[in-house]
C-alpha positions as CSV (number, residue, x, y, z in Angstrom):
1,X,95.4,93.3,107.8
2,X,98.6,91.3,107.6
3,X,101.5,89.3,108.8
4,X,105.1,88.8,108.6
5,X,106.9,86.3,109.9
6,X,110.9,85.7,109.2
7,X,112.9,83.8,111.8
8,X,116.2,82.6,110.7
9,X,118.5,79.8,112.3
10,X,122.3,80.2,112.4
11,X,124.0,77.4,110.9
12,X,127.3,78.1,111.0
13,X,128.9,81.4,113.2
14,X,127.6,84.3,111.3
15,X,125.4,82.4,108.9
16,X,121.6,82.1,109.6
17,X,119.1,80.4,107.0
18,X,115.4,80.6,107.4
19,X,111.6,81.0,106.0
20,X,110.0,84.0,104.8
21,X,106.3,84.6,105.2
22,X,104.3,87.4,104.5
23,X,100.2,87.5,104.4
24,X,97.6,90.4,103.1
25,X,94.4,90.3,103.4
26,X,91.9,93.5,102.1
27,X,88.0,93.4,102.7
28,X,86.0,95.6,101.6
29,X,81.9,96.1,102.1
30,X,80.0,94.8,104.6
31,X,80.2,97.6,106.9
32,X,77.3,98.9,108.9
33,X,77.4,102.9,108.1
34,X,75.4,104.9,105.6
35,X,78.1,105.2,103.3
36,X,77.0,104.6,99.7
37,X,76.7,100.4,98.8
38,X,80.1,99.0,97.6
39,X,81.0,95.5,96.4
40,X,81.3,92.8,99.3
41,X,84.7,91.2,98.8
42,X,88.4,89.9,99.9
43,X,91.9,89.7,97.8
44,X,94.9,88.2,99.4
45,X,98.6,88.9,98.3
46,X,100.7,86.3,100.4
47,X,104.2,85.2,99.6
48,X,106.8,82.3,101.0
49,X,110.3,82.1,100.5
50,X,113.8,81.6,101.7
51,X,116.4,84.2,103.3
52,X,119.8,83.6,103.8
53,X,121.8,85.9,106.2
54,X,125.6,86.7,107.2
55,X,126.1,89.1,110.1
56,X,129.7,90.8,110.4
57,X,130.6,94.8,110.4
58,X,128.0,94.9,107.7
59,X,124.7,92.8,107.7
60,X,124.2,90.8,104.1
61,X,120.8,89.0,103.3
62,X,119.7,87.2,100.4
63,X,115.7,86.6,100.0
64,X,113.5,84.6,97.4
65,X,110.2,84.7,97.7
66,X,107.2,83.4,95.4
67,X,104.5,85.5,95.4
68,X,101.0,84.5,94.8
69,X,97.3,86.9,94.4
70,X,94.0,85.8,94.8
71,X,90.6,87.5,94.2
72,X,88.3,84.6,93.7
73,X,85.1,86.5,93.5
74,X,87.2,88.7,90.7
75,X,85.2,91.7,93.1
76,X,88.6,94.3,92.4
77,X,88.9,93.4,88.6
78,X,89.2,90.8,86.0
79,X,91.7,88.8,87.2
80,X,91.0,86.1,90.0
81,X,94.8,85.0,90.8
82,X,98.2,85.4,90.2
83,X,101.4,85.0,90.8
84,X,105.0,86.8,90.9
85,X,108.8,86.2,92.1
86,X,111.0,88.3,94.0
87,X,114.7,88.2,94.3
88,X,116.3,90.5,96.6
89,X,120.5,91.7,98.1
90,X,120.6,94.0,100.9
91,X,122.9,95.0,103.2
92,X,123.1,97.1,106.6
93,X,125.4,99.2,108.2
94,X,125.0,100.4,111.5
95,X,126.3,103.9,112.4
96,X,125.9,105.1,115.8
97,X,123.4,105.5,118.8
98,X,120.9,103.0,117.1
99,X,120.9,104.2,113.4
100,X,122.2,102.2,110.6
101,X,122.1,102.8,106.3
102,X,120.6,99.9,104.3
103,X,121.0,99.3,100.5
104,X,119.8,97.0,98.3
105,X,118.9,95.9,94.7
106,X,115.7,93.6,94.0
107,X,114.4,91.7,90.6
108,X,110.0,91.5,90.9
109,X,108.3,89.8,88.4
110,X,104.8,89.3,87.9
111,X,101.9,87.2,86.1
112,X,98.8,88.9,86.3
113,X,99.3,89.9,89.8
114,X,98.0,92.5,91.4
115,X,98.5,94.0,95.0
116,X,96.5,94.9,97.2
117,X,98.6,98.5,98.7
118,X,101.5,98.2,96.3
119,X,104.4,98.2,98.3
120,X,107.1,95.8,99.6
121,X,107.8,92.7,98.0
122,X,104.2,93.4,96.8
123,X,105.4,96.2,94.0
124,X,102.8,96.4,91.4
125,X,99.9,98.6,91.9
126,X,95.5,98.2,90.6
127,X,95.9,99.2,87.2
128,X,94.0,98.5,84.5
129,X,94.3,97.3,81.8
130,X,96.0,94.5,83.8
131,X,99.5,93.8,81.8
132,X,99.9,90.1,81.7
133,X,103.6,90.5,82.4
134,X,105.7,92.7,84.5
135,X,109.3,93.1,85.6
136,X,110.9,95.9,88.0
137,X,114.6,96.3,89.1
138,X,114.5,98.3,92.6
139,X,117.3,99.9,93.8
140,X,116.9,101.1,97.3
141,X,119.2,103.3,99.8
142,X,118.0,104.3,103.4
143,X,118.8,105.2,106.7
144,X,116.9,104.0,109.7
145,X,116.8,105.2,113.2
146,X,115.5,103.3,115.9
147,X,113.1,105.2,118.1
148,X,112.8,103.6,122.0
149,X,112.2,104.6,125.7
150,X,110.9,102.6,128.4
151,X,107.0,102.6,126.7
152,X,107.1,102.7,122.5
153,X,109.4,101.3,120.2
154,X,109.1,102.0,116.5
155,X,111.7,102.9,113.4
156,X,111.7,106.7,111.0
157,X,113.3,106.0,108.3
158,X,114.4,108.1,105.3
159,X,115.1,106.5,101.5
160,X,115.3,107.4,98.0
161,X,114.3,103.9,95.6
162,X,114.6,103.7,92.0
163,X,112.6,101.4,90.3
164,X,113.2,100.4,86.6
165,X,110.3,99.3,84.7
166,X,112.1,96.3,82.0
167,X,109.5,95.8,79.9
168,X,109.1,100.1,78.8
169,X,112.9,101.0,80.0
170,X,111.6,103.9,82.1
171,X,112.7,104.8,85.6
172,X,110.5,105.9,88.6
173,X,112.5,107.6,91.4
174,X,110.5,107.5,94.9
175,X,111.7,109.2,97.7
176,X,110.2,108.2,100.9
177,X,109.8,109.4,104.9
178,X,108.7,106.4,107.2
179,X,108.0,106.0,111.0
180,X,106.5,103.6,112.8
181,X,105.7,103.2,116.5
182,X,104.5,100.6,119.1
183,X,103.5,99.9,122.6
């Protein structure tokens, strides 16, 4: 379960400035089923930040965000909270008939933070041993489509993202197909 929340506020033509909030919440055990007994617990990966936008014949954004983990029963693995930074530059370009490119490069660094589905802001997957330290340089290309008639709205998106590990100087290339749809 989760929530994101980023309104911006122009403050000058073409210039909006605003909060960034995003909130994850995983619970696991609990359930009534016959499935075999699992640990009872909740972890929380939530960050807050600043964005800064400029709109034109391409979209620029700037984000900062502080990133913070929590698993006070320590019921997912040795490490009860965390923390972690992330710094991103995108940009957006629309094309035509609702489709647009996006690009972007994004510095994530973490303290013995873990997250909870690895992805987003949240980059650093369960693995243990847990490193105490962790930095990643993402570069990301993408194009989006917007997919809408008079019911659903959603997004399919297609991207290719490299990530660069600093600390072991190795590159991970992950291509991705996305789509998303709601009522």
């Amino acid at each position: 379960m989760g929530m994101v929340t980023n309104p911006s506020f122009e403050v000058i033509p073409n210039v909006a400035v605003g909060p960034s909030v995003q909130i994850q919440f995983h619970h696991v055990g609990g359930q009534i089923d016959n499935a075999p007994p699992q640990p009872t617990g909740n972890r929380f990966d939530g960050a807050i930040g600043l964005h800064l936008m400029h709109e034109g014949s391409v979209q620029s954004r700037i984000e900062w965000l502080q990133l913070f983990y929590a698993d006070p029963d320590q019921r997912f693995s040795q490490v009860s909270q965390g923390k972690g930074q992330w710094l991103s530059l995108s940009q957006k370009k629309p094309l035509n008939a609702g489709s647009h490119l996006r690009w972007g490069l994004a510095h994530w660094q973490g303290q013995k933070f873990l997250s909870v589905n690895g992805q987003g802001i949240y980059q650093y997957m369960d693995v243990l041993p847990v490193m105490l330290e962790n930095q990643w340089l993402k570069c990301s290309f993408r194009w989006e489509k917007a997919l809408t008639d008079d019911v659903l709205s959603g997004q399919l998106s297609f991207g290719v993202d490299q990530y660069l590990d600093l600390f072991n100087k190795q590159w991970s290339p992950v291509m991705s197909l996305a789509y998303g749809l709601s009522l």
